[in-house]
C-alpha positions in Angstrom: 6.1 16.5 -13.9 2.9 16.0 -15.4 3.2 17.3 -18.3 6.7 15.8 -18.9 5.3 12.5 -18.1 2.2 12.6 -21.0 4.5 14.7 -23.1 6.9 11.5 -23.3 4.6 8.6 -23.2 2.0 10.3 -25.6 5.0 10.3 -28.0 4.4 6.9 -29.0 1.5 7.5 -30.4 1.8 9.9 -32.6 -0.5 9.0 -35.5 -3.2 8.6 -33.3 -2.8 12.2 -31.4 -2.7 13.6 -35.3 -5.8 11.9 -35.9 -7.8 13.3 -32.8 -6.8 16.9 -33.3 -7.5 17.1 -36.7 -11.3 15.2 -36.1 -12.0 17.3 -33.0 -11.5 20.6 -35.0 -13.8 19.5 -37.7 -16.7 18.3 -35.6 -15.6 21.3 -32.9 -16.4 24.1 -36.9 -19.2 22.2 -37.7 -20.3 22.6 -34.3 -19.7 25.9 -34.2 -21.0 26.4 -37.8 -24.7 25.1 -36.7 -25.9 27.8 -34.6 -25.1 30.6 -37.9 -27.2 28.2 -40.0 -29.8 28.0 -37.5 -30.5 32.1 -37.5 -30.1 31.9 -41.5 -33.2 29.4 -41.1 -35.5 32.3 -39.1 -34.1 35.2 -40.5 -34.3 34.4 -44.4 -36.2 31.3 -44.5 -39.1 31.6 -41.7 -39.5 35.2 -41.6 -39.9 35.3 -45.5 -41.6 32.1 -45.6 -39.4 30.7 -47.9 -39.9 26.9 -47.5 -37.6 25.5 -49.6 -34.5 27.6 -48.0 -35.7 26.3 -44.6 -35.7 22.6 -45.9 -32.5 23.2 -47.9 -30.3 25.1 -45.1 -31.9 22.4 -42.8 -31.0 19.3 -44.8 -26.9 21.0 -45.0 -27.7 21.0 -40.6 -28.3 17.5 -40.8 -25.3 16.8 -42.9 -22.9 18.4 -40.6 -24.8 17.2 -37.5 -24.0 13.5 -38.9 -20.5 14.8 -39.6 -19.9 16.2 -36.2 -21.1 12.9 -34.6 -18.6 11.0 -37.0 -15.8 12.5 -36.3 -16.9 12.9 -32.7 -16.7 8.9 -32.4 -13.8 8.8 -34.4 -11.5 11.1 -32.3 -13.1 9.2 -29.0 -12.1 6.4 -30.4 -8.3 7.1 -31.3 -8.0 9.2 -28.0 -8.8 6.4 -25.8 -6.8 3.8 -28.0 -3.5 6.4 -27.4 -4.6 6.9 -23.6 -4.9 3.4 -22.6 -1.5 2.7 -24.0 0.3 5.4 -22.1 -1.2 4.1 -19.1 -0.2 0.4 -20.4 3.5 1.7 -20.9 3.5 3.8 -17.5 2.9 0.7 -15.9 5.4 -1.3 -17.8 7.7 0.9 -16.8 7.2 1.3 -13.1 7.3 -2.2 -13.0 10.7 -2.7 -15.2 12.0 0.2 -12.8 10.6 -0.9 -9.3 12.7 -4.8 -10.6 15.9 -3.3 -10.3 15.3 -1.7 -7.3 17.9 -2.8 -4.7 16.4 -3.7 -0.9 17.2 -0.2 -0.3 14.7 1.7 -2.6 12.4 -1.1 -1.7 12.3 -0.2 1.6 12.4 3.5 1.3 9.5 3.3 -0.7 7.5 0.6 0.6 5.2 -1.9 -1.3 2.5 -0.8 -0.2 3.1 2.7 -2.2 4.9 1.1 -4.6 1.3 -1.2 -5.2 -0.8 2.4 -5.4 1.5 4.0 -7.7 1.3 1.3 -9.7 -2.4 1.0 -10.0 -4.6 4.0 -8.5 -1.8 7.4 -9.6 -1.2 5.4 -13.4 -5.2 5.3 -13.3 -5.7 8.6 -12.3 -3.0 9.9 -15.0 -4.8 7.4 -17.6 -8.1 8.8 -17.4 -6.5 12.5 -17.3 -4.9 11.7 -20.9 -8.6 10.1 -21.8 -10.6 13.5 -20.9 -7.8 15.6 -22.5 -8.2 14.1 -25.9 -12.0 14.5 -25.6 -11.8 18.2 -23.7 -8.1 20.2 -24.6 -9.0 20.3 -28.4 -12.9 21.1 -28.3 -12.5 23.5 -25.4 -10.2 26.1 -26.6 -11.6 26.1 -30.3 -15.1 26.2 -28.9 -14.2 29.1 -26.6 -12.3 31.4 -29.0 -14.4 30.4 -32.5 -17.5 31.0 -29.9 -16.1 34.5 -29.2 -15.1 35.2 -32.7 -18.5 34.0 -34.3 -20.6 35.6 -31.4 -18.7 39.2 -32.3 -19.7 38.3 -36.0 -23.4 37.5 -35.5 -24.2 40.6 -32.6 -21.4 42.7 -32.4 -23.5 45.0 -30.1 -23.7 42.2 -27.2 -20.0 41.3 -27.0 -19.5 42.9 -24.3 -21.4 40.7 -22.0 -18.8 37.7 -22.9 -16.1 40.0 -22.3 -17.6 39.8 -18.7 -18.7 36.7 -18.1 -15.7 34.7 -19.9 -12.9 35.8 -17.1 -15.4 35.8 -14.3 -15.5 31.8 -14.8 -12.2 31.7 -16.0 -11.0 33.3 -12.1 -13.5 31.6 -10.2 -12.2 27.5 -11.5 -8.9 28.8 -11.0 -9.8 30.0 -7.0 -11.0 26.8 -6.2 -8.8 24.2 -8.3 -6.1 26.0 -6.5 -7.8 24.8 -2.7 -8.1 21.5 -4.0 -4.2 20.4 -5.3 -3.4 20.7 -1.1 -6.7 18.1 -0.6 -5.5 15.9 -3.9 -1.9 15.2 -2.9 -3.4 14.2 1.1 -5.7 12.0 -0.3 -3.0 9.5 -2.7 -1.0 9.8 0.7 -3.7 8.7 2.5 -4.6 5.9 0.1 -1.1 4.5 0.7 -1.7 4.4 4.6 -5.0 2.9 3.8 -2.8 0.0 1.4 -0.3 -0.5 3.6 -2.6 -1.3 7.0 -5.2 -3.7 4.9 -1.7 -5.3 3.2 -0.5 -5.7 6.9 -3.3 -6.8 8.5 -4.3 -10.0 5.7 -0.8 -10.9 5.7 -0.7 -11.1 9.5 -4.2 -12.6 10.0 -2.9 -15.3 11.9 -1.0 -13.4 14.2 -3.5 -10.8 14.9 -6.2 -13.7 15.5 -3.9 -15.6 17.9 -3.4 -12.4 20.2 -7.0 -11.4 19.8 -5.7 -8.0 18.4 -9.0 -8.3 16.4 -10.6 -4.7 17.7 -7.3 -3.0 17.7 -6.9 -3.9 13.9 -10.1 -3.0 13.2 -9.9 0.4 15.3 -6.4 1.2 13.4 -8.0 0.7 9.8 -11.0 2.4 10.5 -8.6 5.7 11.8 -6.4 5.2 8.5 -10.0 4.7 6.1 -11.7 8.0 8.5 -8.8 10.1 7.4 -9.2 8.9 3.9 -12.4 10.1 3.8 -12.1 13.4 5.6 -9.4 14.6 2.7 -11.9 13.0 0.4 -14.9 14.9 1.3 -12.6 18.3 1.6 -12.1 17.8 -2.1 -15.2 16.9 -2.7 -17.3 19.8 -1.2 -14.6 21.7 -3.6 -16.2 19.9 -6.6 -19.9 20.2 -5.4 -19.2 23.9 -5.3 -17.2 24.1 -8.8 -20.4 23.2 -11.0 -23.5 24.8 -9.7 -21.5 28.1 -9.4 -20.2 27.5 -13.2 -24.2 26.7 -13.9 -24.7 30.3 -12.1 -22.4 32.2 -14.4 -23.8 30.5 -17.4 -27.1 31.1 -16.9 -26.8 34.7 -15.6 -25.6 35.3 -18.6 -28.0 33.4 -20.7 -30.2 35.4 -19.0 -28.4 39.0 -20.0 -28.0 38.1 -23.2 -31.7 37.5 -23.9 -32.3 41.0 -21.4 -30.4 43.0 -23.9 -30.9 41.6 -26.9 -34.1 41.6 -26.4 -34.0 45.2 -26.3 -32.1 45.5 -29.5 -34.3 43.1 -31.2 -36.8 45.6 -30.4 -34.8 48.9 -31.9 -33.8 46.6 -34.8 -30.4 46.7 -34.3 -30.7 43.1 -33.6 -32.5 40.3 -35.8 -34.1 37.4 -33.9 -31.8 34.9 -35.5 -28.5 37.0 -35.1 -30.0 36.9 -30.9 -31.3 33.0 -31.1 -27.2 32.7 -32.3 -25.8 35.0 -29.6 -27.6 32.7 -27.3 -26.3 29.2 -28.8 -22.5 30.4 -29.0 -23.2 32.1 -25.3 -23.7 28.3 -24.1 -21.0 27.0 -26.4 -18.2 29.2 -24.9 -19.7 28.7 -21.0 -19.2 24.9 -21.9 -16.4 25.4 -23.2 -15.1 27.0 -20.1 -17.1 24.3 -18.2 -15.3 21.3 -19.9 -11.9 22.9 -19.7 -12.9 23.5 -15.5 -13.6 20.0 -15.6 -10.1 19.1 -17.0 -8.5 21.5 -14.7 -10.4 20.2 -11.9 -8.9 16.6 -13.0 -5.4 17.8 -13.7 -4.5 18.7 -9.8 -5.0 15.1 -8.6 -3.1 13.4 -11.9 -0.3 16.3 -11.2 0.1 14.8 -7.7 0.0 11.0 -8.9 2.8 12.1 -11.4 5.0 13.0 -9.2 4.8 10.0 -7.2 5.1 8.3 -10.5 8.0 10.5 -11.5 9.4 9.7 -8.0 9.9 6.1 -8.5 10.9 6.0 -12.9 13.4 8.8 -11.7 15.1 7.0 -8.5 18.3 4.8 -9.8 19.1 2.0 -7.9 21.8 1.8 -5.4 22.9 -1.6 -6.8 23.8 -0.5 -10.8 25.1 -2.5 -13.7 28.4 -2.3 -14.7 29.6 0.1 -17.6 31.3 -2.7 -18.8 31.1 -6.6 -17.3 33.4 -8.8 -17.1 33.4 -12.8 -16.8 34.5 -14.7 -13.8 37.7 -14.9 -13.3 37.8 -18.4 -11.8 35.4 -20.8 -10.2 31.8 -19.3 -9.6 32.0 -21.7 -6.7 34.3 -19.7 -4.9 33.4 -16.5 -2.9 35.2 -14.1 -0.8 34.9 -11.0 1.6 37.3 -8.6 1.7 37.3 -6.0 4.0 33.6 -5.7 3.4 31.4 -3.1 4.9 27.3 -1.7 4.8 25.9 0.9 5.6 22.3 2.3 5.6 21.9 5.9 4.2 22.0 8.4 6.9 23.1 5.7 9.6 26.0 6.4 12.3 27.2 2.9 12.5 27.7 0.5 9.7 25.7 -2.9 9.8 28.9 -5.0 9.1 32.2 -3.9 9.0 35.5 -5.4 8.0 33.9 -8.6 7.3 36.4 -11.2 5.7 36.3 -14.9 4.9 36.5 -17.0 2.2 33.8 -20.1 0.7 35.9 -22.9 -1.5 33.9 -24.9 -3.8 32.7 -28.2 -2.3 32.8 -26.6 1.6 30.2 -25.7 4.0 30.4 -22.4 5.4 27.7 -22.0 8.5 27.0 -18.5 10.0 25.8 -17.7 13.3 25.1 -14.7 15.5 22.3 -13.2 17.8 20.0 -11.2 16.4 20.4 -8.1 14.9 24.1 -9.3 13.7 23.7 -9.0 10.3 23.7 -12.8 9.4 20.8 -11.8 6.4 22.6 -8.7 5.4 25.6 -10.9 4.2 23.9 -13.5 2.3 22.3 -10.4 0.5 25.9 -9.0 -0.6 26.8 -11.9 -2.7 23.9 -12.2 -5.2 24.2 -7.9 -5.0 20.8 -7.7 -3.3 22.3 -4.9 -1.7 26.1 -3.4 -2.9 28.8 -3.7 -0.1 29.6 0.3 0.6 33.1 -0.3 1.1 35.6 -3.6 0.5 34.7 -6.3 -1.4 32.8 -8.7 -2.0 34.1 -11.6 -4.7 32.5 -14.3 -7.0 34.5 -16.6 -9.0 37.5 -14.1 -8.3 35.7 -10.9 -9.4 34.0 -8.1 -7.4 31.0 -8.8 -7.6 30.0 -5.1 -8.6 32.0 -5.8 -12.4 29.8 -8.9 -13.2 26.6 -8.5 -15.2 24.1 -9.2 -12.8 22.1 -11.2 -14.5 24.7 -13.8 -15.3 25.9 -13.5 -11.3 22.2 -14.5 -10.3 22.6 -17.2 -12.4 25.3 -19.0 -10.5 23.5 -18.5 -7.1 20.1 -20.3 -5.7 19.0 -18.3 -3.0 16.7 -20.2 0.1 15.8 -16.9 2.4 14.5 -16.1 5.5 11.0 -15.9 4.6 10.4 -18.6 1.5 7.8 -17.2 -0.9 5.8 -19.2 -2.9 3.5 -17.6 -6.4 0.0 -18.1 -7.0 -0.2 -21.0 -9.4 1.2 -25.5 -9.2 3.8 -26.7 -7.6 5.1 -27.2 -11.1 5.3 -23.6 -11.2 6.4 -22.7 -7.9 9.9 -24.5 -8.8 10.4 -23.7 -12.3 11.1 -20.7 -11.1 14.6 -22.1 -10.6 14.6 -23.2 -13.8 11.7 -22.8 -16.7 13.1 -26.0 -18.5 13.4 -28.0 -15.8 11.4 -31.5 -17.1 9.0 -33.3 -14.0 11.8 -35.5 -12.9 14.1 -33.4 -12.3 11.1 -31.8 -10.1 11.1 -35.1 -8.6 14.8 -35.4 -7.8 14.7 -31.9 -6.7 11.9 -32.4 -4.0 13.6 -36.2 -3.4 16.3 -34.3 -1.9 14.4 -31.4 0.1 12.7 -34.5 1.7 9.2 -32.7 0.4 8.1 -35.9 -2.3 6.2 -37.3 0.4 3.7 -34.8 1.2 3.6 -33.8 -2.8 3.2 -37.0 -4.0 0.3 -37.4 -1.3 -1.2 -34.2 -2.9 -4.6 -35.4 -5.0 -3.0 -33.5 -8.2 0.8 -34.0 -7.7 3.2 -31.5 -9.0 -0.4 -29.8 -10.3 -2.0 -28.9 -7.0 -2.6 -25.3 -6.6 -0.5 -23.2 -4.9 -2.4 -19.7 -3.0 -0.1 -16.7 -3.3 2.5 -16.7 -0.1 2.4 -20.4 0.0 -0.7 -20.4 2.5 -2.2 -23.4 1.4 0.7 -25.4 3.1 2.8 -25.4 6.1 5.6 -23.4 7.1 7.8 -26.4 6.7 6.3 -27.3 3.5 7.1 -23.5 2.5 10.3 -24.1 3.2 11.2 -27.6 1.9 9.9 -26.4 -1.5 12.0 -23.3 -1.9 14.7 -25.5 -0.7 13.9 -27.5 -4.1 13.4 -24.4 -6.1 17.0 -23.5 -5.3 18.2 -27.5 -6.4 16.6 -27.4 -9.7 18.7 -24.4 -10.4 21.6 -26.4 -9.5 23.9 -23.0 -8.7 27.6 -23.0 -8.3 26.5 -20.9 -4.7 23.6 -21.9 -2.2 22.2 -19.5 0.3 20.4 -20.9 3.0 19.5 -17.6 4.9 17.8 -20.1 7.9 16.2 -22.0 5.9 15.5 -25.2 8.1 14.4 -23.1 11.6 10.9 -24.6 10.7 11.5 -28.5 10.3 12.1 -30.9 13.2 15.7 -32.4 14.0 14.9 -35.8 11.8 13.6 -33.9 8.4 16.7 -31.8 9.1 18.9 -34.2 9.4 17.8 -36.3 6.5 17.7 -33.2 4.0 21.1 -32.6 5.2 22.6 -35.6 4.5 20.8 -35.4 1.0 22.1 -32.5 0.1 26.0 -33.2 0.6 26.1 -35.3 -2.8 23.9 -33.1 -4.4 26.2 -29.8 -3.5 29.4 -31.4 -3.3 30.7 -29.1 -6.3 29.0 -26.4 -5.2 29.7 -23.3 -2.2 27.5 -23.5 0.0 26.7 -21.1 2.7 24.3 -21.7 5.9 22.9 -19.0 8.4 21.4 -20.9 10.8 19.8 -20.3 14.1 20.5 -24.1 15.7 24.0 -24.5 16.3 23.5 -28.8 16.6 22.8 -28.9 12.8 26.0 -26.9 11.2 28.6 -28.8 14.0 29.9 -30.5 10.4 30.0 -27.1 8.8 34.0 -26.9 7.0 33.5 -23.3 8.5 32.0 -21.5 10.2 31.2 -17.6 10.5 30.7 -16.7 14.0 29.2 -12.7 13.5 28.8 -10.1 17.1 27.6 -6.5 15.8 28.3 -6.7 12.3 31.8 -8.1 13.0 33.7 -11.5 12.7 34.1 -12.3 16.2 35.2 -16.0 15.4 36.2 -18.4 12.2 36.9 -21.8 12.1 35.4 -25.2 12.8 33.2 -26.2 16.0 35.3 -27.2 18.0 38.0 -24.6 17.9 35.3 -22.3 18.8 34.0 -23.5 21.5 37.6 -23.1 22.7 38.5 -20.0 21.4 35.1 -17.8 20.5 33.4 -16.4 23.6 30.0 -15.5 22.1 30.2 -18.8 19.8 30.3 -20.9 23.2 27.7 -18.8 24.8 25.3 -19.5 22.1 26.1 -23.6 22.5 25.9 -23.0 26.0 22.5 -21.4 26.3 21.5 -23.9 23.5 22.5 -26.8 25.7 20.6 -25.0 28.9 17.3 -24.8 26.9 17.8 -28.4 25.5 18.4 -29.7 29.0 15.5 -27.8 30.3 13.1 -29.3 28.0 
């Protein structure tokens, strides 16, 4: 996975990966190529006295030192340049894929590891790419141009590399193979870690009003104390990986002076040809060291590929058709067929054999106890989530054979939980529609009974918004998606129980605005309080994922046993109070 994910994104870059190979392998000669001038400096030029060899040989060092350095910068340069745009287009790409994602993959997912894949496994991948540019050229020509110029210089010691080389080489490989187990715990950890701080500041208020302050606290500190367990596993890993590296390198340092000393002394060895040995004995130990270092790496960004992989690879349940086609009639007009749902893996359907029909310029309420799957058919028409058998029809077509984009287009969608983005008012609601001009803001928010408490607002349409919408109320929240959805002015409105959080006269009001405003329009109603949909033209009365009852209030009441249950413990409660 990993090396199919840089393989592809490095792709795109290829002028710059040309450019760091071919600068790494100069300054990794020239770096190579210092240590044989060096012993041409003692043996011809110091132990002959020859002055002017020493400054000339030693001038040419100084040009390929600056050389080295040059290119060194250079390939740095164009490596990170190539590295931080795979990790740009990674990111661009999770993001494209996690948007069509259907509430299905959303779910199986879950943000929270859907926010960590995102960020901390592109990172890790991102900085992986950055090392490799600096390490997978230099290392291997440093290793094998060390052995080859060591053989050259002291043909009598290459035996020792011969030795040492493979003793490193097995000893990174024992311990980066203890540490992929340790790598792949900790990103899983890291998402438990995500998802209990992403629960706990979006249900501050909650855990606050129940005084579930210590139990919060007691579950994060479990998630972070496993966190750092599989992080200190992997760590001890690394602490070991370096000093025993240090231990082969200088054990061998240490041979080749022990023996070459000796053959310095029998003159089979000259002191430069050993000073040499020594420098290309280092050179291939870092070498080995810097590619330990990128093996040491790789585990960790192998794991956060997969996870990448996971997600760019996963297809989403709700797919574009091969071919679209247009509406066949009016957008205004939707119909259930037969419909079903399903969950993956799940005995019983959500809804079955659901069937009823919306005409433009009608209100269609639906009601149910919880658990009925009032939500689950709102999310069917805009193809939030595909209908697994029957049908589901917009405008006359299944809604599976229109592009979805232009289907989206003809809906404005109020749900359960109204969300509002980080940024004005303004902003909030051209979200409906970017062109929308400030008084069609102004109609919009006339009609969702919400220009009162914006117009109050010191900056108007400008006031910030936090992210969520926590800077105003719940009924706020909700009057201003409900004006995010006007501005859009959709053939088909979805009001998944949208007006639970204002009181009977806001209700009321915003009711009776919006029957001019939607009077072309479908508009569709799941609501909780059966007192504000007795109008409805329709209504949708849902037991179990079934149509237990159709038709207008009063013919319910008369003919639909759970309908009058609900108005009857509705009533009860009212009385009581």
């Amino acid at each position: 996975m990993l090396s199919r994910l840089i393989r592809t994104y490095l792709s795109n870059y290829p002028r710059n990966m040309v450019a760091v190979v071919a600068l790494q392998a100069v300054a990794t000669a020239a770096m190579l190529y210092l240590p044989t001038l060096n012993a041409d400096i003692i043996d011809d030029g110091v132990a002959r006295g020859d002055t002017d060899y020493i400054l000339r040989t030693g001038g040419w060092m100084l040009v390929i030192s600056v050389a080295q350095v040059i290119c060194t910068i250079a390939a740095q340069y164009f490596g990170a340049r190539a590295a931080l745009g795979v990790g740009r287009d990674i990111r661009h790409d999770l993001l494209h894929r996690v948007n069509t994602f259907s509430a299905r993959e959303i779910g199986g997912f879950g943000a929270p590891s859907l926010i960590t894949r995102t960020t901390n496994d592109v990172q890790q991948v991102q900085l992986l790419v950055v090392m490799s540019t600096a390490i997978l050229v230099m290392a291997p020509i440093m290793c094998v141009g060390g052995i080859v110029m060591g053989v050259h210089v002291a043909p009598g010691l290459s035996w020792l590399l011969a030795i040492a080389v493979p003793i490193l080489g097995i000893t990174m490989a024992l311990i980066i193979g203890r540490m992929i187990p340790g790598f792949r715990a900790m990103q899983e950890r890291i998402d438990a870690v995500n998802r209990v701080l992403r629960e706990q500041i979006t249900g501050i208020r909650v855990v606050r009003a129940f005084v579930r302050e210590r139990h919060e606290i007691q579950r994060f500190a479990v998630a972070n104390d496993r966190l750092a367990d599989a992080t200190l596993r992997v760590g001890r890993l690394m602490a070991l990986m370096f000093p025993l590296v240090m231990l082969i390198t200088n054990v061998t340092i240490v041979a080749v002076i022990w023996f070459g000393g000796h053959a310095v002394s029998d003159g089979s060895v000259e002191i430069g040809a050993l000073t040499a040995m020594m420098s290309y004995a280092m050179q291939i130990m870092m070498s080995v060291m810097m590619a330990s270092f990128l093996a040491m790496m790789a585990p960790r960004a192998a794991v956060c590929a997969e996870r990448i992989c996971e997600v760019l690879d996963t297809d989403t349940s709700v797919r574009p058709p091969a071919e679209a086609v247009g509406f066949a009639g009016d957008p205004a007009t939707v119909e259930f067929r037969g419909a079903e749902f399903r969950y993956p893996g799940a005995d019983d359907p959500v809804l079955r054999d659901i069937s009823f029909r919306v005409e433009p310029g009608t209100t269609t309420a639906i009601v149910g106890s919880t658990g009925s799957g009032k939500t689950t058919v709102l999310g069917l028409i805009p193809r939030l989530i595909d209908a697994t058998d029957g049908e589901v029809l917009v405008g006359g077509t299944d809604v599976r054979r229109l592009d979805p984009d232009e289907l989206r287009a003809v809906v404005g969608l109020v749900p359960q939980r109204p969300y509002l983005f980080s940024g004005t008012i303004a902003s909030n609601l051209r979200h409906g529609r970017a062109d929308a001009t400030d008084d069609e803001i102004w109609a919009a928010l006339r009609i969702a009974q919400a220009d009162d408490f914006v117009s109050r607002m010191p900056d108007g349409l400008e006031t910030i918004v936090a992210q969520g919408g926590t800077t105003v109320s719940g009924g706020q929240r909700q009057r201003l998606a409900i004006a995010r959805a006007l501005i859009r002015k959709p053939a088909v409105y979805l009001f998944d129980d949208s007006f639970s959080a204002l009181d009977l006269t806001t209700d009321a009001r915003l009711r009776a605005a919006l029957r001019p405003a939607t009077r072309e329009s479908a508009v569709i109603v799941v609501a909780q309080r059966v007192s504000t949909i007795v109008d409805a033209d329709q209504i949708v009365v849902l037991n179990r994922g079934r149509v237990v009852g159709l038709g207008r209030h009063d013919e319910l009441v008369e003919s639909c046993e759970t309908y009058a249950e609900i108005v009857e413990s509705q009533l009860a409660i009212q009385e009581a109070s």
